[in-house]
C-alpha positions, 0 to 999 in steps of 0.5 A: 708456284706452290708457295703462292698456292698456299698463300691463297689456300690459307686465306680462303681458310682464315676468311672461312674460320668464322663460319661456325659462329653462324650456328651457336646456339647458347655461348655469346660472343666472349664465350667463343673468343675466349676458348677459340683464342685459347684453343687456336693460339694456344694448346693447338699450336703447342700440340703440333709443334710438340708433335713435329718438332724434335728435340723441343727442349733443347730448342727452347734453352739455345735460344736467348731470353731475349729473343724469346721476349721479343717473341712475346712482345709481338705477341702481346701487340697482336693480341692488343690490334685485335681487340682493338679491331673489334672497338674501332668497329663498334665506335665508327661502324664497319665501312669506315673502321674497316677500311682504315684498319685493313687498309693501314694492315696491308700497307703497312704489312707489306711495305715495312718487312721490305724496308727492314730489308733495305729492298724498297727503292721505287725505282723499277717497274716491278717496285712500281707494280707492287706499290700500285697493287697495294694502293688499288688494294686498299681501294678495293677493301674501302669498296667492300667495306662500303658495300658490307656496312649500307644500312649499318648506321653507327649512333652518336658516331659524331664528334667526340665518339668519332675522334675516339673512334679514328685513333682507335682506329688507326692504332689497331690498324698499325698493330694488325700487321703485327701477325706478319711481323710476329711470324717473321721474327719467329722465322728469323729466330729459329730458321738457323741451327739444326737439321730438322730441315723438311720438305721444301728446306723449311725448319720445322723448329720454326712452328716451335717460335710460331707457338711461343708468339700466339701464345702470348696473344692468347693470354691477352685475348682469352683474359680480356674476354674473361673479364667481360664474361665475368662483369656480365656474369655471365660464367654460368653460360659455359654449362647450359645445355647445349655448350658441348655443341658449340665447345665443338663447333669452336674447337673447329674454328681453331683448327682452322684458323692456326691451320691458315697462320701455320700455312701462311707462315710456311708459304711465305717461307717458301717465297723467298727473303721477300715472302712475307712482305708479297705473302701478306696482301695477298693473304689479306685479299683471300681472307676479304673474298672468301669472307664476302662468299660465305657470307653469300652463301649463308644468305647474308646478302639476301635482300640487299640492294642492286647497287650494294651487290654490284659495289662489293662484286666490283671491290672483291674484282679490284681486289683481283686486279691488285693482286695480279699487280703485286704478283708482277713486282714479286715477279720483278 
């Protein structure tokens, strides 16, 4: 029960980390990603498990070159779905960019740990159940991605700019679970060895693995930004007055957003073998619902038409629904 519970808290906090974008004032956009992925994939990370996890260095020798490689690797395809996110989504516009790489990430998230795993069969009703939650998933981010984008209209996204759009698309839709794999590798890396054991018999060496798995994202993500800030020269915007504030409201959003990741991890953990392959839909579900209720809050649904309303309250309900259906297969 309490594993579930922080499943759900961590999406409800990684679809809250953006908010503090809402109020910058001086910074752009790739002043922000770049800090916030330094900060949250980064030095926040390392501090923490620096601070929690005793005998550091001797974990890092006992474990292979290779496994930490492969670490990296997943590190480097999360950091590379995530910019590819935000390129799929200039090029085909929210509702359709949307779709297909939440779409792909849940499916794909959920159901390829499970193979691995040599547990997917479909032959009970609990094997039915989960795959019906992830199919009525999916349909319920199309709805709200349709919701979230009427008015929003993509030009020139025809023809050639549409087929580059659709396979951009679909490869950061197969790297965006790369998140959930990451953490399960690093699970699996570091789960065994030592008796730093805590409370609920999880490792806490684990968030060592987590850290050297961001890390490697945060060196792809922070870099790139770098370079787009320095194509646009556009350093100079770090000094203005009023960057201390948003270099704070920043380092608020990286808490945030590694505080959601670390307790995600965790809680999939505490789920059992299967964890991360019933952990992640719902995590996923979470970040979508609570990023539709702040944007309610923060008036971005002002003014919007009955039926735009009536169709993001009805995805965010079959979301719901799919939930439930993927909680009854962990059941099962």
């Amino acid at each position: 029960m309490w594993s579930w519970a922080g499943v759900v808290a961590a999406g409800i906090l990684n679809g809250s980390f953006a908010v503090p974008l809402k109020t910058a004032r001086v910074w752009k956009f790739n002043h922000i990603w770049m800090l916030h992925s330094l900060l949250a994939m980064a030095v926040l990370p390392w501090t923490f498990a620096w601070l929690v996890v005793p005998q550091t260095r001797d974990i890092l020798g006992t474990v292979p070159l290779r496994g930490w490689l492969g670490l990296a690797g997943w590190g480097l395809l999360f950091g590379v779905g995530s910019l590819l996110y935000g390129v799929a989504v200039d090029l085909l516009g929210i509702a359709l960019g949307f779709a297909i790489q939440l779409g792909l990430s849940i499916v794909l998230g959920a159901l390829l740990p499970l193979i691995w795993a040599g547990a997917f069969r479909l032959r009970s009703y609990a094997d039915t159940c989960f795959v019906a939650g992830l199919a009525v998933m999916v349909a319920g981010v199309a709805l709200c991605a349709q919701a979230g984008s009427a008015g929003k209209t993509v030009p020139g996204a025809t023809g050639g700019r549409f087929r580059k759009g659709l396979v951009v698309a679909l490869a950061g839709g197969v790297l965006a679970p790369t998140l959930n794999f990451g953490i399960q590798y690093g699970t699996a890396l570091l789960k065994t060895g030592g008796n730093d054991t805590g409370e609920g018999g999880f490792p806490v060496r684990i968030y060592l693995a987590w850290a050297v798995f961001l890390s490697a994202s945060a060196v792809l993500q922070a870099g790139a930004c770098w370079w787009r800030v320095r194509r646009a020269q556009q350093a100079g915007v770090f000094r203005q007055p009023g960057a201390g504030r948003d270099a704070a409201q920043v380092l608020v959003m990286s808490s945030l957003w590694i505080t959601s990741v670390f307790l995600y991890g965790r809680s999939a953990f505490g789920l059992g073998r299967l964890g991360n392959s019933f952990g992640w839909p719902i995590f996923i579900a979470l970040i979508i619902l609570a990023s539709n209720t702040w944007g309610a809050i923060l008036g971005e649904w002002k003014g919007a038409s009955r039926k735009r309303v009536w169709q993001m309250l009805a995805g965010s309900s079959v979301l719901v629904l799919a939930a439930f259906l993927i909680a009854q297969g962990k059941r099962g």
